[in-house]
C-alpha angles and dihedrals in degrees: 000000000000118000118236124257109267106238111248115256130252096238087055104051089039090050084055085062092056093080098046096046093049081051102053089039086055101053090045094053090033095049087049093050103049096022128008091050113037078045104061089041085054093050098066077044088063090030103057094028104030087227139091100193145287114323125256095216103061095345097227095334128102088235141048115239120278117277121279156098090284092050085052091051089043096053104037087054086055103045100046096045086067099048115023091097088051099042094049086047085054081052101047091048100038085054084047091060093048100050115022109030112086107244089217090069098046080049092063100034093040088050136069138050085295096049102097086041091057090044088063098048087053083046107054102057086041093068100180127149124263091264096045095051090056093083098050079054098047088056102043090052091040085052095049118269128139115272081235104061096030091045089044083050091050088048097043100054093068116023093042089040098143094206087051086053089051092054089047092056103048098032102040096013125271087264083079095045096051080051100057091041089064096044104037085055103055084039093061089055113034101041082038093065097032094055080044090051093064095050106095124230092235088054082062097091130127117255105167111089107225135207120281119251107280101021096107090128083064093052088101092049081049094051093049087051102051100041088056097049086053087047105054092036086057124017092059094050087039097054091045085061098038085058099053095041085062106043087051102040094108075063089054093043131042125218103273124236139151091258095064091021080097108029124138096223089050095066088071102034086061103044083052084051103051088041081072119032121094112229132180114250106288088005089124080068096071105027085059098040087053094042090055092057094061092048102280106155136234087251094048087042098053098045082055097048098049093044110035094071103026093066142354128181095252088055089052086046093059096036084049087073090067103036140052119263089245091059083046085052092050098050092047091048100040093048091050087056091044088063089042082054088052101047085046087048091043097047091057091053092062084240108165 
């Protein structure tokens, strides 16, 4: 006669519950410091003075700096002082994902007709750019969920960021940010699932090992470990690109003046541009508002300031460890029509 199976005990399903509830406490408190908070102070900023600040891109200049090692330290200091708290908390939580969460349950919440609208609800309170939020999206694909909820997540952070919408309205005019709004919305889901259409279901396997049943007193030792794998896999090969990105931006982007401000071949060589640069989170808002004042069009403005914060080079980088090179390509290429859509769109708005 077989014995029947013992009940779990109490203790054990509540302490199963520990890891969960210091990962969600830790993304609460993590998302006010670097972000609720610093965000709301910075609204009656853009608010009482239209401006958030010199641009990363040229400062308060037409042009970037010249090429050179010196333009690539410059720009990486100052890139990475705005963003290295945001970017730890995206590996804490990224690692978090990986080893404490229960992939049953991404599985649920990451799956379904709702799932990419979930996703985006996830996505808007957490605020983070376009390379910060990468790690939150590695670890969500390497722990089972779908590419298009993870890959609507990774777009929506960025392009719908509330705080980022405030800055647009007070600092460019709420036209722009109702702009970007439209756009920004149909960009999310439909380069999202197409990038997610060119993964493969095979490619849909898990990769991160996870902790043994009954091992929930090792999850910080997990964590640590984690945290440190998805560290050492993506920071070395993002700076590097950072770096360069930096040191060759007056190649990106050309000297602005009122007599290419307009111009026809501009439109796509900016939203290539910004296809590719690494900004800081909001940071489209002053490098557009700078660039306007040198001349820089409505046409030339809104591709910018569709494309500089959905994608860059170093995020595709990082989310190119957990997807094929054809759904990278997507993403790159869906991201850069999307700006050609909102010049158009700008242009017959009459935008400047």
């Amino acid at each position: 006669m077989t014995a029947p199976t013992a009940a779990r005990p109490p203790e054990s399903r509540f302490s199963a519950w520990i890891p969960v509830a210091l990962f969600l406490t830790v993304a609460v408190g993590g998302l006010f410091y670097v972000k609720w908070s610093p965000y709301y102070a910075k609204a009656f900023v853009a608010a009482q003075h239209h401006t958030i600040g010199a641009s990363i891109l040229s400062g308060t200049k037409a042009a970037p700096p010249a090429i050179g090692w010196q333009a690539g330290v410059d720009y990486s200091i100052t890139y990475i002082k705005a963003i290295w708290q945001a970017l730890v908390l995206g590996l804490v939580l990224g690692a978090g994902i990986e080893a404490l969460l229960q992939r049953a349950t991404l599985c649920r919440l990451f799956s379904g007709p709702r799932a990419s609208l979930r996703a985006t609800a996830f996505a808007v309170p957490s605020m983070m750019c376009t390379c910060c939020t990468a790690p939150v999206a590695v670890g969500l694909l390497e722990s089972g969920a779908r590419p298009a909820p993870a890959l609507v997540y990774w777009l929506a952070n960025p392009v719908l960021n509330p705080a980022t919408l405030v800055f647009i309205g007070f600092v460019l005019g709420w036209q722009w940010a109702a702009l970007r709004l439209v756009i920004g919305l149909v960009l999310v889901f439909v380069v999202g699932h197409a990038a997610a259409s060119r993964v493969p279901p095979a490619w849909r396997v898990t990769r991160t090992p996870r902790l043994p049943s009954g091992a929930n007193e090792l999850f910080l030792l997990a964590w640590a470990r984690a945290f440190i794998r998805l560290a050492v896999r993506l920071v070395p090969e993002y700076a590097v690109l950072v770096f360069a990105l930096g040191m060759l931006r007056a190649w990106l982007f050309p000297e602005m003046a009122p007599a290419i401000g307009h111009a026809f071949w501009l439109v796509p060589a900016l939203a290539a541009a910004g296809t590719l640069l690494v900004i800081p989170t909001a940071g489209e808002v002053p490098i557009i508002q700078v660039l306007q004042h040198f001349g820089l069009g409505g046409a030339g403005a809104a591709a910018l300031l569709v494309t500089l914060p959905a994608v860059s080079l170093p995020s595709l980088a990082m989310l190119g460890r957990a997807l094929p090179l054809r759904a990278i390509a997507s993403l790159a290429f869906g991201t850069f029509a999307f700006g050609l859509l909102a010049a158009i769109a700008a242009t017959a708005l009459g935008f400047s």
